[in-house]
C-alpha positions in Angstrom: -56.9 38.4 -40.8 -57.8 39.8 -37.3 -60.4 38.9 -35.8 -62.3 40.8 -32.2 -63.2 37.9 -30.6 -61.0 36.4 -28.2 -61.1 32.7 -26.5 -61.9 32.3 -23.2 -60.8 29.9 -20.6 -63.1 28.2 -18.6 -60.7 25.9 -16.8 -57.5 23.9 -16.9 -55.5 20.8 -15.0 -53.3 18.2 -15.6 -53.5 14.9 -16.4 -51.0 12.1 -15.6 -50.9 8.6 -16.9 -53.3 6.1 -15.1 -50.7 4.6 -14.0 -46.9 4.5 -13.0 -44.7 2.2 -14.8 -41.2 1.6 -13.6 -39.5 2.6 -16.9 -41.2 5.6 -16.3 -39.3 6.2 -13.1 -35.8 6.5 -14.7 -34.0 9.8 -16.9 -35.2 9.8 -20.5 -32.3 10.4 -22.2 -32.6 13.0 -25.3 -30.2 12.2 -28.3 -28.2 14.2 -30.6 -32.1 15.1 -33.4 -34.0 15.8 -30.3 -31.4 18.2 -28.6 -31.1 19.8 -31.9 -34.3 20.8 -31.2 -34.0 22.9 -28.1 -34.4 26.4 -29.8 -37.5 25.7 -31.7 -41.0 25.9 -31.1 -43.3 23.3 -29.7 -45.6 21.7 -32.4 -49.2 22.8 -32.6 -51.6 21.2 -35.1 -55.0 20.2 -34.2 -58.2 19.2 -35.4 -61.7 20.9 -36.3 -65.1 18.8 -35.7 -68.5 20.0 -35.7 -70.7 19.5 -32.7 -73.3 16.6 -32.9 -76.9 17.7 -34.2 -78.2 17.2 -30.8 -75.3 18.4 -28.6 -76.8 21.7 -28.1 -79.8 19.9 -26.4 -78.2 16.9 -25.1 -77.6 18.3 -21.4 -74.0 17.7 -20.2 -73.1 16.9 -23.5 -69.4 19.2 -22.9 -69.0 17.6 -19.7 -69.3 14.0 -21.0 -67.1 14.8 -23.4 -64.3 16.7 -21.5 -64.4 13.6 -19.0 -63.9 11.2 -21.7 -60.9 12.9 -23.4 -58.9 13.4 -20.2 -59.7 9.6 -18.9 -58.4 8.4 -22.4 -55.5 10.9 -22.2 -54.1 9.4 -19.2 -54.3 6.1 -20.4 -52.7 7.4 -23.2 -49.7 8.8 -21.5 -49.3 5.2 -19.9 -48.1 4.0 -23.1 -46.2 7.8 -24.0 -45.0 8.6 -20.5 -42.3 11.0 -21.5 -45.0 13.3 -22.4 -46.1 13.9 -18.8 -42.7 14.6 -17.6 -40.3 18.0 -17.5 -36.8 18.7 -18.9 -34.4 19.1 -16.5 -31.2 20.1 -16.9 -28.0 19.1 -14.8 -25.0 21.7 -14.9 -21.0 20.0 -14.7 -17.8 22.0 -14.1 -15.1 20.4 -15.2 -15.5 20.7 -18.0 -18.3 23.1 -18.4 -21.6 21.4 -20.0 -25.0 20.4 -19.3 -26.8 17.5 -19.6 -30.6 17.9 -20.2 -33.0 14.8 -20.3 -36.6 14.6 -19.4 -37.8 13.4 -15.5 -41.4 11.4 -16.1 -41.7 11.1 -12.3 -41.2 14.2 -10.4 -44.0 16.4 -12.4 -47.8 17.3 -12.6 -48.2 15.6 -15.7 -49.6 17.4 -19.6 -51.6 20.5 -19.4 -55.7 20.0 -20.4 -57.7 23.3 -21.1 -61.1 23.7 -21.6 -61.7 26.9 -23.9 -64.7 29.2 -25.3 -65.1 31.1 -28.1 -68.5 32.6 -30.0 -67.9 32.0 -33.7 -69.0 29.3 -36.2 -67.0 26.8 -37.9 -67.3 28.8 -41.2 -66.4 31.9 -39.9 -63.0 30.0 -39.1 -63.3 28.6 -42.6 -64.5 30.6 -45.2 -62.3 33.5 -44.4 -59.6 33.7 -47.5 -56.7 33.5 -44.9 -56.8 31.7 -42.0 -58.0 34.1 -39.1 -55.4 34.9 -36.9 -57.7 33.4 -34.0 -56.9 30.3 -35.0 -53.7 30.6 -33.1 -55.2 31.3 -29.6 -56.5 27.7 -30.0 -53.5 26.3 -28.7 -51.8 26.9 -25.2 -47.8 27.7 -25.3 -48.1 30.6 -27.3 -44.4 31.2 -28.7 -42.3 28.7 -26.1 -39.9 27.3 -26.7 -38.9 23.8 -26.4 -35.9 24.7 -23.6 -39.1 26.2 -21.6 -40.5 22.9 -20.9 -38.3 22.9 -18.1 -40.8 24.9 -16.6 -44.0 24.1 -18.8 -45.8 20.8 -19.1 -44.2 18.7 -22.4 -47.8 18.4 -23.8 -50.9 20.6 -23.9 -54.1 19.7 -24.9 -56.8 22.8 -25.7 -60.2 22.2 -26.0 -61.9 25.3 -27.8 -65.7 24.7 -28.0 -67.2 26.8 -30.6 -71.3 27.7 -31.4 -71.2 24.2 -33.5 -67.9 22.9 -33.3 -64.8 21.8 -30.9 -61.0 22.2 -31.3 -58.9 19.6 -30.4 -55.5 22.1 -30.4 -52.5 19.7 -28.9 -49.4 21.7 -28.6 -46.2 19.1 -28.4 -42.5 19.5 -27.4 -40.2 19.4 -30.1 -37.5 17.7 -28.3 -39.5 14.9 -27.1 -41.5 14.4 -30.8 -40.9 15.0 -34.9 -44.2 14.6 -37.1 -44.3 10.8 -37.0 -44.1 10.7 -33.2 -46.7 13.7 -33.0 -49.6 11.9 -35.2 -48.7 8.4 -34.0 -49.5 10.0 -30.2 -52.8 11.5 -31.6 -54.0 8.4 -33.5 -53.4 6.2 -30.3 -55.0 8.6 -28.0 -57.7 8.1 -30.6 -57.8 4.6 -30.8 -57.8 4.5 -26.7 -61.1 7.4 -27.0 -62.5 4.8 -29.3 -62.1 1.6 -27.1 -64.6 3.7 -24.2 -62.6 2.2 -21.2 -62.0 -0.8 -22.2 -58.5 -2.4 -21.8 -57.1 -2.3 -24.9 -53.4 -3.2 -26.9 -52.5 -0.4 -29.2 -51.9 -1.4 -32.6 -48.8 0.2 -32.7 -47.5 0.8 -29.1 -44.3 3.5 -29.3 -40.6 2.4 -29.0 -39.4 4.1 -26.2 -35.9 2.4 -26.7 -33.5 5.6 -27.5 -31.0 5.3 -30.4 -27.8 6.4 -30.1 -24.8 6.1 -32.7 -22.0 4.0 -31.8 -20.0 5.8 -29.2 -22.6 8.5 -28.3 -25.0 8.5 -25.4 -27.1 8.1 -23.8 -25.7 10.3 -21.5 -25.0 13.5 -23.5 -22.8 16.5 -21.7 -23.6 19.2 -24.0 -20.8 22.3 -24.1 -23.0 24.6 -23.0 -23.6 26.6 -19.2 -25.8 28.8 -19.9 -29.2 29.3 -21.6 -28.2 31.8 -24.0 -25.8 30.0 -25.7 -28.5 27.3 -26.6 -31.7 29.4 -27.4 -32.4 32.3 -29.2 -36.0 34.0 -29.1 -37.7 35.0 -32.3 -40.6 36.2 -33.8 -42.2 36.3 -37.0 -42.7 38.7 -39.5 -46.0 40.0 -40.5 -47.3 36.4 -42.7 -50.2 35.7 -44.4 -51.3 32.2 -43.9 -53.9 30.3 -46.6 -54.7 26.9 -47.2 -54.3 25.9 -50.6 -56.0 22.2 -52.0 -54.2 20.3 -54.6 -56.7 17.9 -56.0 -55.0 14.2 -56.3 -56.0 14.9 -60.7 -53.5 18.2 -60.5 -51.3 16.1 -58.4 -50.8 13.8 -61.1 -50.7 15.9 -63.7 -47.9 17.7 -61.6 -46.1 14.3 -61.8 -46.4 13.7 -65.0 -45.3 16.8 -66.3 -42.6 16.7 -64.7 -41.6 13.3 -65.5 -42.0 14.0 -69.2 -40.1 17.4 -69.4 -36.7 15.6 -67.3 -37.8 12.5 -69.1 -37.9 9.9 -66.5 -40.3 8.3 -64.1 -38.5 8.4 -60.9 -39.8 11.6 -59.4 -43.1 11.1 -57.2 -46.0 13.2 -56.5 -45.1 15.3 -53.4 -41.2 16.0 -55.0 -43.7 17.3 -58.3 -45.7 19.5 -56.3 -43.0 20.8 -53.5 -41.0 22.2 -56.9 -44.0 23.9 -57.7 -44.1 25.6 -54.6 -40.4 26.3 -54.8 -40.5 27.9 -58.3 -44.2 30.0 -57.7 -42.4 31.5 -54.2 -39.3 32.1 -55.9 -40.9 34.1 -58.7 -43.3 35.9 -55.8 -39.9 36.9 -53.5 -38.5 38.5 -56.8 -35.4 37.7 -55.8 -32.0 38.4 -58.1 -31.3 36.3 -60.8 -28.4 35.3 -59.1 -29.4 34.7 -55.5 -29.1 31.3 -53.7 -32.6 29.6 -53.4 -32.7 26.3 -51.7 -36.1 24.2 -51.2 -36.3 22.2 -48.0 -37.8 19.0 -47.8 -38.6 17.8 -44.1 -37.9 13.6 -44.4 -38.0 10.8 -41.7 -35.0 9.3 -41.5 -36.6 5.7 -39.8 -36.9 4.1 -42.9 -33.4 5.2 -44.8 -31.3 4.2 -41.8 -29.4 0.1 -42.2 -31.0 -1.3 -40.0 -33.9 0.7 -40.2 -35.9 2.5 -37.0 -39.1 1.0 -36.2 -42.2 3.6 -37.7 -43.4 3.2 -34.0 -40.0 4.8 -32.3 -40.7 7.4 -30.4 -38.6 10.9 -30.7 -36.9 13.1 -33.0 -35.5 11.2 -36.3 -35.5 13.7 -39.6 -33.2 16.0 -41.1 -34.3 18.4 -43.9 -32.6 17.7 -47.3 -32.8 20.3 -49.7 -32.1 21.3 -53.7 -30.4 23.9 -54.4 -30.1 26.4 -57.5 -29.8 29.8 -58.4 -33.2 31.8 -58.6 -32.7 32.8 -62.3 -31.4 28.6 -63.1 -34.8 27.7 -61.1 -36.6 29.9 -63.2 -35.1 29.3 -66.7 -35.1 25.7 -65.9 -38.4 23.6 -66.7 -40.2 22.1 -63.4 -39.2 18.7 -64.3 -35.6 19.9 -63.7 -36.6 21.8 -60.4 -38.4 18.4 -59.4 -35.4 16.6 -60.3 -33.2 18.5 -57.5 -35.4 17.7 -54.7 -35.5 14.2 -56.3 -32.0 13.6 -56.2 -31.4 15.5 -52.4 -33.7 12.5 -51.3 -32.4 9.8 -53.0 -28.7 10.9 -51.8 -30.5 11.6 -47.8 -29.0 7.6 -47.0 -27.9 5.8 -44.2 -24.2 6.7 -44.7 -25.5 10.8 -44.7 -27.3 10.6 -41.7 -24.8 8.9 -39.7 -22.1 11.7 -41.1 -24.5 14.3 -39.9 -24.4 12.6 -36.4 -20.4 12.2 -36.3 -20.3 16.0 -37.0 -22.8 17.1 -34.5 -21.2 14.4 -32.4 -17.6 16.7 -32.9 -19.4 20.3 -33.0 -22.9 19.7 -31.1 -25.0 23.0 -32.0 -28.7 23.7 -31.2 -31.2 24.9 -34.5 -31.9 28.3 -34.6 -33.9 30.5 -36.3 -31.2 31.9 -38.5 -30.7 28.7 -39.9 -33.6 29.2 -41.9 -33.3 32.1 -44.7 -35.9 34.1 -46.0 -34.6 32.5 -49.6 -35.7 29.4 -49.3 -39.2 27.5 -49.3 -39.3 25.0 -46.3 -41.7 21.8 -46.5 -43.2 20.6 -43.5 -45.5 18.1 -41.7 -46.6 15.1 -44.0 -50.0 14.6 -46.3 -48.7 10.5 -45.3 -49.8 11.0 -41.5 -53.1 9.8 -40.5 -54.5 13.1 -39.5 -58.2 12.6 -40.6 -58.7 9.0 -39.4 -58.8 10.4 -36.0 -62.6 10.5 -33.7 -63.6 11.7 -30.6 -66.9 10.5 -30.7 -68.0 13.9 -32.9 -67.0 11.6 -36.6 -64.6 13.0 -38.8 -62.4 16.3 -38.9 -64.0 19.1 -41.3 -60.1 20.8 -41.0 -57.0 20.8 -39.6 -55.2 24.0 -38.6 -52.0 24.7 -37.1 -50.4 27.2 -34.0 -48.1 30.3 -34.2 -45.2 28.2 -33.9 -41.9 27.9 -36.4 -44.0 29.6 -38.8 -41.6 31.9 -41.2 -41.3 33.5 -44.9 -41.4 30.6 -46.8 -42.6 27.7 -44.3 -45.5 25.2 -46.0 -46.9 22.4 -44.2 -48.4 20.0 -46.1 -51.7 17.9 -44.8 -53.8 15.5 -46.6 -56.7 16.6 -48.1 -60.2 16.2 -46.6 -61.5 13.8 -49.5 -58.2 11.6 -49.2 -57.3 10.0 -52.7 -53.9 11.5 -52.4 -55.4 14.9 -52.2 -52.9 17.5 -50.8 -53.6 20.7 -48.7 -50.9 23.1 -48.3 -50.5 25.9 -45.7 -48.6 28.5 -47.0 -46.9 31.2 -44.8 -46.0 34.4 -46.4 -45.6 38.0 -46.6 -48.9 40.4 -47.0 -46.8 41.1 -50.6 -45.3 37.4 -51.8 -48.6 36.0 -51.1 -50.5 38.6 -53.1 -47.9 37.8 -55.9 -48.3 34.1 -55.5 -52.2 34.5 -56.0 -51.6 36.1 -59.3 -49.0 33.5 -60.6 -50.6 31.7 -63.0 -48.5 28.3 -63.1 -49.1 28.4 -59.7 -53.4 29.0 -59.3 -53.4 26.7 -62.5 -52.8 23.7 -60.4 -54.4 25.1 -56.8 -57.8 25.1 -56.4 -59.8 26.4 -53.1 -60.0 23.8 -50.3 -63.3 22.2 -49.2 -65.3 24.7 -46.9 -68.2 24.0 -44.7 -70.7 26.3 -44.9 -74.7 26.8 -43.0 -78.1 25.8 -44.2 -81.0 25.5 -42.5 -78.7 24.8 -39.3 -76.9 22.0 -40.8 -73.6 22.2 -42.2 -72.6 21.0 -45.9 -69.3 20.0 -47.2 -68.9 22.8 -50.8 -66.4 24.1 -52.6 -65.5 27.7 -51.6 -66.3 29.0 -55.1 -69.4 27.7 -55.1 -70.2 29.6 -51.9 -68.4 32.7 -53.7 -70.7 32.5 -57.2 -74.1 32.2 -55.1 -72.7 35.6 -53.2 -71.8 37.2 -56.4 -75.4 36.2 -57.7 -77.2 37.5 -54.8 -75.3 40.7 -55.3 -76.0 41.4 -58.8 -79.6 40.1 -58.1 -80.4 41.7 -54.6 -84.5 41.6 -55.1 -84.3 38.0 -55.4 -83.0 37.7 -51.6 -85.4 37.1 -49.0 -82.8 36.0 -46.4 -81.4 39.2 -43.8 -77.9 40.0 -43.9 -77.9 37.9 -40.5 -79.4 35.0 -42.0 -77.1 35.1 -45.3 -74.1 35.2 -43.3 -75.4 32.0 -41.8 -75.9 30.1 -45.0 -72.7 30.9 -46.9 -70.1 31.6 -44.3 
């Protein structure tokens, strides 16, 4: 959806941690996940609030607030001082490579904006798809993560709206995966929270790089030139929409699917991720006999003997996948479709991910965006990472909403719902046609419903269902002398 208005930016600097430490002062080395990364986007998810009741008469309210962010920002980066730094990349001869690591010293620190832009939180909500808007939220529009040679490693967008703000954060890809992203996020929290005092995060990061035996942590990669680590891409025409998955469909999901492979081993998200990859299969029409593959984003800290700390700070996933025929997927029940993904996870061990490393390790190669097919249904972020437990003195997220960045035919990122309970809302990503095919697919909508949707009474904002919103509309326009609201006004109350 398109959308006239445009954000505007008021101002913009950079913040650097509070204060040097000497650790800070030396290379951070990248290792063989985070280099992988090069030729991808930055991450960009962020959080919606609504304004205070008062803020609009509470002078210097945006002031206050702006101040406190960036103080507790660069206390922040005290504790995640690789953020604040640049790639840099150092060129040998003989023989020809490059070595690219991160400098935390010699740079201006992360990026903070301070943005504008006239429309309501429901106008950003209730639209079917997500407004295309959304994506000017963030700063590094399209870079790439070999560009933050030249641009800061982390930027921070602050979009005030008529009765909300925007936290956007837009995070190098190289430097973080998911659990690194929401770990920096709920610690920049955490520091928000403490208002200046000295405090010991919970979980401070693990700056300690891992490196398999033999490797690192200096890494000459065989490259000399840019070209042969990044390629440029850009999307096709998508259609983005938030779909909800109450935590009751989620287990019915599971159970179903248990029951039809008879067994009890396959969990929720592996339920609901085959649903996904049977519904898009069916909407992409593909031939019975074309390759489908469902990819499964998975954190490899845990699976690894020993295993990585949670709190370890950098790239550490691969993307396992399962793998059938489109016609198989189809004829097959989605117990049997859940059973694939099951099995690609349980086999994703300590002995896999150390055989991926000894053949990047012989053959080092950089992601690209060919890598990913237009056959295949990739799963993204994590409904496990604490995305809604985060303040900034405005109480709890009404949304969370993503960038432009590594979104493709087929992508779905996964967030937990706004109620919790092991609620589930997935943003799918596809073209104008899939997704109107996907809408229509009834084992698919059977299980969906529409996400929670905030919505204007009386200038205070309530927490509905959007079809409840949608049958009041349909009411009011079958029964049209009943209305006393103006058009203006009714826009207003139901978004």
């Amino acid at each position: 959806m398109s959308n006239p208005q445009k954000v505007r930016h008021i101002s913009e600097c950079f913040v650097k941690p509070e204060h040097a430490l000497e650790e800070a002062k030396r290379p951070f080395y990248l290792t063989p996940w985070d280099l992988a990364m090069l030729s991808a986007h930055y991450i960009q998810q962020g959080l919606l609030f609504t304004k205070p009741p008062a803020a609009d008469e509470q002078e210097g309210f945006i002031d206050t607030l702006l101040n406190r962010l960036k103080l507790s920002l660069s206390r922040a980066l005290v504790h995640f001082y690789p953020l604040s730094g640049r790639l840099v990349t150092k060129t040998n001869e003989n023989p020809p490579s490059c070595l690219i690591y991160v400098d935390c010293d010699n740079s201006p620190g992360a990026k903070f904006i301070h943005a504008a832009l006239d429309l309501t939180i429901s106008e950003i909500l209730s639209p079917i798809d997500v407004p295309l808007v959304v994506q000017s939220f963030f700063d590094h529009d399209r870079a790439l993560n070999y560009d933050g040679h030249t641009m800061p490693l982390l930027s921070i967008q602050i979009t005030e709206l008529i009765d909300g703000i925007f936290v956007g954060c837009s995070m190098n890809h190289c430097i973080v995966d998911g659990t690194s992203y929401w770990h920096f996020i709920n610690s920049w929290s955490e520091i928000f929270q403490a208002e200046g005092n000295d405090i010991s995060l919970a979980r401070p990061p693990i700056h300690k790089r891992w490196f398999p035996d033999g490797c690192g942590p200096i890494i000459n990669l065989p490259f000399t030139h840019q070209d042969e680590i990044i390629s440029r891409f850009e999307a096709p025409t998508l259609r983005e929409r938030v779909f909800h998955f109450s935590s009751e469909s989620i287990a019915k999901l599971k159970a179903k699917a248990n029951a039809e492979y008879k067994t009890n081993k396959i969990s929720s998200f592996q339920s609901l991720s085959a649903l996904l990859w049977r519904c898009i299969t069916r909407a992409h029409r593909l031939p019975l006999d074309q390759i489908t593959s469902c990819k499964l984003a998975t954190n490899n800290r845990s699976r690894m003997d020993p295993q990585l700390s949670q709190d370890y700070f950098g790239n550490s996933t691969h993307a396992v996948a399962g793998v059938a025929t489109a016609g198989e997927l189809l004829e097959q029940s989605l117990g049997w479709a859940a059973w694939q993904l099951h099995q690609a996870v349980v086999n994703h061990t300590d002995k896999a991910i150390h055989g991926w490393m000894d053949a990047w390790q012989q053959s080092p190669f950089i992601y690209q965006a060919r890598f990913f097919d237009r056959y295949s249904v990739m799963m993204g972020s994590s409904p496990r990472f604490n995305m809604y437990g985060n303040e900034f003195g405005m109480g709890k997220a009404v949304a969370i909403r993503s960038g432009y960045a590594n979104k493709i035919d087929g992508k779905v990122s996964s967030f937990p719902g706004y109620e919790g309970g092991g609620s589930i809302d997935l943003e799918v990503c596809l073209p104008p046609d899939f997704m109107s095919a996907l809408e229509s697919d009834e084992e698919f909508m059977d299980a969906a419903t529409l996400p929670h949707q905030w919505h204007r009474i009386e200038d205070k904002l309530y927490l509905s269902r959007v079809e409840e919103v949608n049958a009041t509309q349909q009411s009011e326009q079958s029964n049209p002398k009943q209305t006393v609201t103006t058009a203006d006004e009714h826009k207003d109350q139901l978004g």
